[in-house]
N, C-alpha and C positions, 0 to 999 in steps of 0.2 A: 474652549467649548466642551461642554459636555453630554458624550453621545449616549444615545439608547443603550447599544450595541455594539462592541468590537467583535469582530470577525476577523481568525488568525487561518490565512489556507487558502491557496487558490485550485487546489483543487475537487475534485467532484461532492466532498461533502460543502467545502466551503465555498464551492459553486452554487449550489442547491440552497445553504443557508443563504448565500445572500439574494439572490430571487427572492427569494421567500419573504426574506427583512423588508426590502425594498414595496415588497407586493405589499403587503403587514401595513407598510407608513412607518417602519421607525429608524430614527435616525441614527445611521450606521457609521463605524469606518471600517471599512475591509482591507485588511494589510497583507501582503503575497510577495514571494519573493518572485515569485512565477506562477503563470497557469498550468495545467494539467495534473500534477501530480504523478504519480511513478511509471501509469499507462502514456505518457507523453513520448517515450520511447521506442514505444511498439509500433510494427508497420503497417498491421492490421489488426482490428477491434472488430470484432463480430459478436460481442454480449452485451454491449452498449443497447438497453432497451429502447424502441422503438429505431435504430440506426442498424441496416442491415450489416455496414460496413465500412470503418473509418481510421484513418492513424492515429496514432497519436498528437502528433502535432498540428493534425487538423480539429481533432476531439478538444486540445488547448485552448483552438484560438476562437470556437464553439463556446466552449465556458466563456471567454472573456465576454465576447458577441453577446451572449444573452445577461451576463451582470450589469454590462454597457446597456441595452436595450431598456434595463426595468428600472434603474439607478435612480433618473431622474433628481429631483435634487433631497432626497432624501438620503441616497447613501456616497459615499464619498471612498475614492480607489487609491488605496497607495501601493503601487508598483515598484520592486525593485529592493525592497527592507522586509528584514524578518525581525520576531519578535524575541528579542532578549531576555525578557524577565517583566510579571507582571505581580503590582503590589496592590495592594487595599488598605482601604483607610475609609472608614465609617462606613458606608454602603457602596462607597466609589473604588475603583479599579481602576488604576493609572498602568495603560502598555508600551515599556519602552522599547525601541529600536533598534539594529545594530547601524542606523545611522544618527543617532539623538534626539531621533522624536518621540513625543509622547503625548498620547490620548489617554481621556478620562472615561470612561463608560459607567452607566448601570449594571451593565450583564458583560460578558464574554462568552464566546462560543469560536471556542479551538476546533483547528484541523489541518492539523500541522502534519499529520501523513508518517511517514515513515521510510526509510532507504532501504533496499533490500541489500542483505551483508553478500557482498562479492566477492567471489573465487577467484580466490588470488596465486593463481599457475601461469606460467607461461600459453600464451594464446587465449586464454581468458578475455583478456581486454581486446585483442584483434578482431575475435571473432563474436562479440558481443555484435546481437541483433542479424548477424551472419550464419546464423545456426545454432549460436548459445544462448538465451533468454531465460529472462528471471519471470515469466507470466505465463503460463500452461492456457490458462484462461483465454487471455489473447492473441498469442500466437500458435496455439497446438493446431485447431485447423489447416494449420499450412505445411505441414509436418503426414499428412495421411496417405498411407501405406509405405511410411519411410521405419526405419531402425531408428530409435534415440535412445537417447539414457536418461535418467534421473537422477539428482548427484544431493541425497542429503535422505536419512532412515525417519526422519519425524511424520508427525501425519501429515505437517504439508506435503514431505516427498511421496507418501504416501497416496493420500488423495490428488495428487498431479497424477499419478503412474494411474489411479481409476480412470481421469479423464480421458487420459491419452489411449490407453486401452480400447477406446472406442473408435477410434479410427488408423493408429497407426500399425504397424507391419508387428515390431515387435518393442518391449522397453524393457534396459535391465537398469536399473535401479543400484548404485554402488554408496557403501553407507559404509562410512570409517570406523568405527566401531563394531564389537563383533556379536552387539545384541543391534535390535531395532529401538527408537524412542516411541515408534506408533502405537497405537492401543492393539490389544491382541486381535482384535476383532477385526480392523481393517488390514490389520496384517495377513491374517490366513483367508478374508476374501479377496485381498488383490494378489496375494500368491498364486492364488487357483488358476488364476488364467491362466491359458495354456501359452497365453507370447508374452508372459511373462517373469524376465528371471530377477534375481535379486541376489547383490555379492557383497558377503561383508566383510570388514577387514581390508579395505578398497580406501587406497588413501589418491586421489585423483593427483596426476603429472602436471600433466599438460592438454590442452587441446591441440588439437592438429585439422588441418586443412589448406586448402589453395585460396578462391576465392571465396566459398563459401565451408563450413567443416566437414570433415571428412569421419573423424574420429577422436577419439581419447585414449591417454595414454594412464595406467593407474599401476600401483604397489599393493600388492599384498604385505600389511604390516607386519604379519607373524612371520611369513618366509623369504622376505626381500625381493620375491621374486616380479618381476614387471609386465604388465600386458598390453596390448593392445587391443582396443575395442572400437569397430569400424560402426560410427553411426554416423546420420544426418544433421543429427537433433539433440541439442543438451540443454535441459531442463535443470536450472538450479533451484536447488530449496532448501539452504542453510540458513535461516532464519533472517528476522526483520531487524532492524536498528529506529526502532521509535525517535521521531524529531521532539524531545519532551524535555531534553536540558533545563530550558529555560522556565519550566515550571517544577523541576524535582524538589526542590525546598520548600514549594506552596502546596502541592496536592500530594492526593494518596495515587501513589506508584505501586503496580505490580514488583515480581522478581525479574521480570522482561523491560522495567520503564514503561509501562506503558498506563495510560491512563484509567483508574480503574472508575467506572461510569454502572448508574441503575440502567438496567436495557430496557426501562418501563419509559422512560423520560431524557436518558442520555446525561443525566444529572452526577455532577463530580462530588468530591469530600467537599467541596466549599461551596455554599447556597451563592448564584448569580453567577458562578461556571461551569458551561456545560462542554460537550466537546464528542466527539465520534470520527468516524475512520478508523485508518490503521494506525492514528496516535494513542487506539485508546485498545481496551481487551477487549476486545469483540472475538468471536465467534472464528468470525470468516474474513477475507480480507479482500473485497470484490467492487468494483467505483459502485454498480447498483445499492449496494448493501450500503456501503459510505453516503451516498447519497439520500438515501432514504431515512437512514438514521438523522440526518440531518434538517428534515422535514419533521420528522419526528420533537427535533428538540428544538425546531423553531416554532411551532406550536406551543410547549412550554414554556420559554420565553415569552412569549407574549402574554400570555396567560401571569405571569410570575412578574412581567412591568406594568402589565393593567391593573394589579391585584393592588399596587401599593398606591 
Protein backbone atom coordinates (compact mmCIF):
# COMPACT_ATOMS: atom_id res chain seq x y z
CA UNK A 1 0.00 0.00 0.00
CA UNK A 2 0.85 3.36 -0.70
CA UNK A 3 0.33 6.08 1.85
CA UNK A 4 -0.42 9.82 1.64
CA UNK A 5 1.85 10.32 4.45
CA UNK A 6 4.40 8.90 6.88
CA UNK A 7 4.73 10.20 10.15
CA UNK A 8 8.12 9.43 12.11
CA UNK A 9 7.55 10.82 16.15
CA UNK A 10 5.21 10.19 18.70
CA UNK A 11 5.73 12.98 20.36
CA UNK A 12 4.08 16.51 20.45
CA UNK A 13 5.07 17.63 17.15
CA UNK A 14 4.30 14.20 15.71
CA UNK A 15 1.23 14.18 18.00
CA UNK A 16 -0.06 17.33 16.46
CA UNK A 17 0.99 16.22 12.82
CA UNK A 18 -1.14 13.32 13.03
CA UNK A 19 -4.35 14.96 14.24
CA UNK A 20 -4.13 17.14 11.88
CA UNK A 21 -3.49 14.11 8.89
CA UNK A 22 -6.12 12.37 10.17
CA UNK A 23 -8.64 15.51 10.46
CA UNK A 24 -7.15 16.48 6.53
CA UNK A 25 -8.50 12.74 5.28
CA UNK A 26 -5.23 11.53 4.27
CA UNK A 27 -3.95 8.32 4.47
CA UNK A 28 -1.36 8.04 6.93
CA UNK A 29 1.15 5.72 8.69
CA UNK A 30 2.41 7.07 11.91
CA UNK A 31 5.46 5.11 13.24
CA UNK A 32 6.75 5.87 17.24
CA UNK A 33 8.79 4.03 19.12
CA UNK A 34 6.76 5.70 21.95
CA UNK A 35 4.54 8.50 23.05
CA UNK A 36 5.62 11.64 24.77
CA UNK A 37 8.82 12.60 23.69
CA UNK A 38 11.57 14.09 26.21
CA UNK A 39 8.76 15.85 28.59
CA UNK A 40 7.47 12.26 29.31
CA UNK A 41 9.77 12.35 32.20
CA UNK A 42 8.82 15.14 34.05
CA UNK A 43 6.66 15.14 37.03
CA UNK A 44 4.94 18.28 36.44
CA UNK A 45 4.09 20.36 33.01
CA UNK A 46 2.70 23.59 33.66
CA UNK A 47 3.44 25.26 30.04
CA UNK A 48 1.52 22.67 28.23
CA UNK A 49 -1.17 25.30 26.57
CA UNK A 50 -4.49 25.23 27.77
CA UNK A 51 -3.44 22.18 30.58
CA UNK A 52 -2.89 23.92 33.96
CA UNK A 53 -1.00 20.93 34.94
CA UNK A 54 0.15 17.50 33.93
CA UNK A 55 3.29 14.80 33.93
CA UNK A 56 4.68 13.62 31.78
CA UNK A 57 3.49 10.36 31.51
CA UNK A 58 0.14 11.31 31.71
CA UNK A 59 0.92 14.34 28.83
CA UNK A 60 2.04 10.67 26.85
CA UNK A 61 -0.78 8.79 27.20
CA UNK A 62 -3.02 12.35 26.22
CA UNK A 63 -1.15 12.30 22.82
CA UNK A 64 -1.82 8.61 22.12
CA UNK A 65 -5.79 9.24 23.36
CA UNK A 66 -6.19 11.98 20.95
CA UNK A 67 -4.29 10.29 17.73
CA UNK A 68 -6.45 7.12 18.76
CA UNK A 69 -9.67 9.49 18.82
CA UNK A 70 -9.17 11.11 15.24
CA UNK A 71 -7.33 7.92 13.40
CA UNK A 72 -10.39 6.38 12.26
CA UNK A 73 -9.46 4.56 9.35
CA UNK A 74 -7.55 6.73 7.59
CA UNK A 75 -4.54 6.69 9.59
CA UNK A 76 -2.82 3.64 10.68
CA UNK A 77 -0.47 3.38 14.35
CA UNK A 78 2.61 1.44 14.54
CA UNK A 79 3.87 1.32 17.97
CA UNK A 80 6.94 0.03 19.26
CA UNK A 81 9.61 0.61 15.82
CA UNK A 82 11.63 3.29 14.95
CA UNK A 83 12.68 4.43 11.70
CA UNK A 84 16.03 3.34 10.32
CA UNK A 85 16.53 4.94 7.06
CA UNK A 86 14.35 6.46 4.46
CA UNK A 87 14.91 6.00 0.61
CA UNK A 88 13.20 7.66 -2.72
CA UNK A 89 12.51 6.45 -5.80
CA UNK A 90 10.62 8.57 -8.29
CA UNK A 91 8.22 10.56 -6.23
CA UNK A 92 7.87 7.49 -3.58
CA UNK A 93 9.63 7.35 -0.09
CA UNK A 94 9.98 3.85 1.15
CA UNK A 95 10.43 4.08 5.50
CA UNK A 96 12.30 1.25 6.94
CA UNK A 97 12.19 -0.01 10.36
CA UNK A 98 14.36 -1.25 12.97
CA UNK A 99 12.11 -4.20 13.04
CA UNK A 100 11.73 -4.96 8.84
CA UNK A 101 9.01 -3.03 7.98
CA UNK A 102 8.51 -0.90 5.36
CA UNK A 103 6.09 1.75 4.00
CA UNK A 104 5.79 3.70 0.94
CA UNK A 105 4.55 7.25 1.08
CA UNK A 106 3.96 10.42 -0.97
CA UNK A 107 5.35 12.83 1.66
CA UNK A 108 7.22 12.35 5.09
CA UNK A 109 7.07 14.47 8.06
CA UNK A 110 9.72 13.67 10.83
CA UNK A 111 9.82 14.26 14.39
CA UNK A 112 12.00 12.25 15.61
CA UNK A 113 12.92 14.76 18.76
CA UNK A 114 16.01 14.52 20.32
CA UNK A 115 17.84 13.24 23.74
CA UNK A 116 19.10 15.53 25.95
CA UNK A 117 23.19 14.84 26.33
CA UNK A 118 23.45 13.51 30.13
CA UNK A 119 25.83 14.29 33.01
CA UNK A 120 27.66 11.61 33.38
CA UNK A 121 29.02 12.00 37.38
CA UNK A 122 28.33 10.03 39.98
CA UNK A 123 24.63 10.72 41.39
CA UNK A 124 23.68 12.07 38.01
CA UNK A 125 21.59 9.16 37.28
CA UNK A 126 20.30 8.55 41.17
CA UNK A 127 19.05 11.74 41.40
CA UNK A 128 17.61 12.21 38.00
CA UNK A 129 14.01 13.69 38.34
CA UNK A 130 14.84 13.91 42.30
CA UNK A 131 16.31 17.41 42.10
CA UNK A 132 18.42 16.97 38.90
CA UNK A 133 16.36 17.70 35.61
CA UNK A 134 17.05 18.39 32.11
CA UNK A 135 13.79 20.92 31.51
CA UNK A 136 13.80 24.41 33.34
CA UNK A 137 10.51 24.86 31.54
CA UNK A 138 8.86 21.97 33.14
CA UNK A 139 10.04 21.49 36.37
CA UNK A 140 11.52 25.07 37.49
CA UNK A 141 8.17 25.91 39.20
CA UNK A 142 8.67 23.39 41.67
CA UNK A 143 12.10 24.65 42.55
CA UNK A 144 10.59 28.42 44.10
CA UNK A 145 12.54 29.99 46.63
CA UNK A 146 15.02 27.00 46.77
CA UNK A 147 19.14 27.49 45.73
CA UNK A 148 19.82 25.52 42.34
CA UNK A 149 22.46 25.63 40.01
CA UNK A 150 22.79 25.45 36.23
CA UNK A 151 25.40 23.16 34.88
CA UNK A 152 26.30 24.20 31.18
CA UNK A 153 27.67 28.34 29.91
CA UNK A 154 25.62 28.25 26.34
CA UNK A 155 22.51 30.23 25.90
CA UNK A 156 20.45 27.33 26.84
CA UNK A 157 22.11 27.44 30.39
CA UNK A 158 21.84 30.80 30.02
CA UNK A 159 18.26 31.34 29.38
CA UNK A 160 17.35 28.58 31.96
CA UNK A 161 19.16 30.69 34.75
CA UNK A 162 16.64 33.91 33.30
CA UNK A 163 13.87 31.57 33.88
CA UNK A 164 14.47 30.41 37.09
CA UNK A 165 15.63 33.88 38.22
CA UNK A 166 12.06 34.50 38.51
CA UNK A 167 11.22 32.57 41.27
CA UNK A 168 13.86 30.88 42.77
CA UNK A 169 16.03 31.85 46.06
CA UNK A 170 19.19 32.05 44.21
CA UNK A 171 21.15 30.15 40.85
CA UNK A 172 24.90 29.84 40.31
CA UNK A 173 25.37 28.67 37.06
CA UNK A 174 28.98 26.50 36.79
CA UNK A 175 30.38 26.32 33.15
CA UNK A 176 33.66 24.45 32.35
CA UNK A 177 35.32 26.50 30.52
CA UNK A 178 36.74 29.78 31.44
CA UNK A 179 34.89 31.91 28.85
CA UNK A 180 30.93 31.72 28.33
CA UNK A 181 29.25 30.09 24.76
CA UNK A 182 26.23 32.64 25.39
CA UNK A 183 25.95 35.76 23.35
CA UNK A 184 27.28 38.74 25.17
CA UNK A 185 24.02 40.22 25.63
CA UNK A 186 22.26 37.54 27.58
CA UNK A 187 25.31 37.12 29.50
CA UNK A 188 25.74 40.56 31.12
CA UNK A 189 21.69 40.62 31.52
CA UNK A 190 21.39 37.46 33.53
CA UNK A 191 24.68 38.45 35.48
CA UNK A 192 22.97 41.50 36.91
CA UNK A 193 20.90 39.80 38.94
CA UNK A 194 21.62 40.28 42.08
CA UNK A 195 20.82 36.06 43.06
CA UNK A 196 22.72 35.56 40.56
CA UNK A 197 26.23 34.00 40.36
CA UNK A 198 28.11 32.29 37.73
CA UNK A 199 31.68 30.21 38.03
CA UNK A 200 33.81 29.31 35.47
CA UNK A 201 36.34 26.87 35.27
CA UNK A 202 33.75 24.41 37.27
CA UNK A 203 34.27 21.08 36.03
CA UNK A 204 31.04 19.23 37.97
CA UNK A 205 31.92 15.90 40.50
CA UNK A 206 29.24 14.69 41.49
CA UNK A 207 25.81 15.16 42.79
CA UNK A 208 25.03 14.58 46.19
CA UNK A 209 22.00 13.94 48.28
CA UNK A 210 19.69 11.53 50.51
CA UNK A 211 16.39 11.19 49.02
CA UNK A 212 16.07 14.02 47.19
CA UNK A 213 19.65 16.41 46.23
CA UNK A 214 21.22 18.19 48.46
CA UNK A 215 24.09 19.69 46.46
CA UNK A 216 27.03 19.33 44.06
CA UNK A 217 30.34 18.66 44.20
CA UNK A 218 32.66 20.69 41.35
CA UNK A 219 36.75 21.19 40.39
CA UNK A 220 38.24 24.22 39.68
CA UNK A 221 40.11 23.21 36.52
CA UNK A 222 42.91 25.70 36.76
CA UNK A 223 43.68 25.10 40.70
CA UNK A 224 42.49 21.53 41.39
CA UNK A 225 41.09 22.69 43.98
CA UNK A 226 37.26 21.07 45.02
CA UNK A 227 33.98 22.58 46.34
CA UNK A 228 31.07 22.05 47.47
CA UNK A 229 27.94 23.75 46.52
CA UNK A 230 24.79 23.17 48.70
CA UNK A 231 21.62 23.34 46.27
CA UNK A 232 18.01 21.91 45.92
CA UNK A 233 17.94 22.02 42.24
CA UNK A 234 20.28 21.06 39.31
CA UNK A 235 19.40 22.20 36.06
CA UNK A 236 21.40 20.65 33.16
CA UNK A 237 22.01 22.25 29.88
CA UNK A 238 24.94 20.61 28.09
CA UNK A 239 23.34 20.31 24.79
CA UNK A 240 20.82 18.03 22.70
CA UNK A 241 21.76 14.75 20.63
CA UNK A 242 19.28 15.03 17.63
CA UNK A 243 17.52 11.50 16.88
CA UNK A 244 18.46 12.15 12.86
CA UNK A 245 21.00 9.09 12.14
CA UNK A 246 18.82 7.70 10.03
CA UNK A 247 18.50 10.50 7.72
CA UNK A 248 22.30 11.90 7.73
CA UNK A 249 23.04 10.71 4.13
CA UNK A 250 19.59 11.97 2.78
CA UNK A 251 19.24 15.46 4.01
CA UNK A 252 20.94 18.62 4.80
CA UNK A 253 22.25 18.51 8.44
CA UNK A 254 23.45 21.30 10.52
CA UNK A 255 26.99 21.14 12.55
CA UNK A 256 24.67 19.87 15.53
CA UNK A 257 22.80 16.89 13.16
CA UNK A 258 20.06 18.44 13.25
CA UNK A 259 17.68 18.94 10.60
CA UNK A 260 18.13 22.08 8.70
CA UNK A 261 14.20 23.25 7.68
CA UNK A 262 12.43 26.80 5.88
CA UNK A 263 10.66 28.17 9.27
CA UNK A 264 8.10 29.51 6.55
CA UNK A 265 6.87 25.89 5.88
CA UNK A 266 8.95 23.45 7.97
CA UNK A 267 10.27 22.35 4.39
CA UNK A 268 13.71 20.12 4.22
CA UNK A 269 16.71 19.88 1.42
CA UNK A 270 14.42 17.28 -0.13
CA UNK A 271 10.71 18.40 -1.82
CA UNK A 272 8.08 15.78 0.06
CA UNK A 273 10.15 15.98 3.49
CA UNK A 274 9.18 18.03 5.86
CA UNK A 275 9.92 17.69 9.65
CA UNK A 276 10.13 20.12 13.04
CA UNK A 277 10.79 19.81 16.76
CA UNK A 278 13.89 19.38 18.28
CA UNK A 279 14.99 17.11 15.40
CA UNK A 280 15.49 19.92 13.44
CA UNK A 281 17.17 23.79 14.02
CA UNK A 282 14.80 25.53 15.46
CA UNK A 283 15.08 28.34 17.49
CA UNK A 284 13.84 27.12 20.77
CA UNK A 285 13.20 23.78 21.94
CA UNK A 286 9.69 23.88 23.78
CA UNK A 287 6.53 20.75 23.06
CA UNK A 288 4.25 24.30 22.33
CA UNK A 289 6.70 25.36 19.64
CA UNK A 290 7.19 21.53 18.30
CA UNK A 291 3.68 21.35 18.11
CA UNK A 292 2.79 24.24 16.36
CA UNK A 293 5.38 23.96 13.96
CA UNK A 294 3.83 20.87 13.03
CA UNK A 295 0.58 22.41 12.17
CA UNK A 296 2.32 24.58 10.34
CA UNK A 297 3.85 21.88 7.98
CA UNK A 298 0.78 19.91 8.01
CA UNK A 299 -0.76 22.56 6.13
CA UNK A 300 1.82 22.43 3.56
CA UNK A 301 1.60 19.03 2.96
CA UNK A 302 -1.76 19.04 2.03
CA UNK A 303 -1.38 21.73 -0.04
CA UNK A 304 1.94 20.06 -1.77
CA UNK A 305 -0.45 16.35 -2.17
CA UNK A 306 -3.52 18.33 -3.67
CA UNK A 307 -1.27 20.24 -5.99
CA UNK A 308 -0.27 17.12 -7.85
Amino acid sequence: MKYDLAIIGGGPAGTAAGVYASRKALKTIFITKEWGGQSVVSSDIQNWVGTVSISGADLAKQFKKHVDAYKGDTLTVIEGESAIGIEKKDSVFTVTTDKGSTFDSRAVFIATGADRRKLNVPGAKEFDQKGLTYCASCDGPLFAGKDVAVIGGGNAGFETAAQLLAYVKSVTLLHYRDTFKADPVTIKKVLANPKMKAVTNAETLEIKGDTFVTGLAYKNTKTGKTHELPVEGVFVEIGLVPSTGFVKNLLDLDDYGRIRVDPINQTTSIPGIWAAGDSTNNLYNQNNIAAGDAVKALEDIYIYLHAK
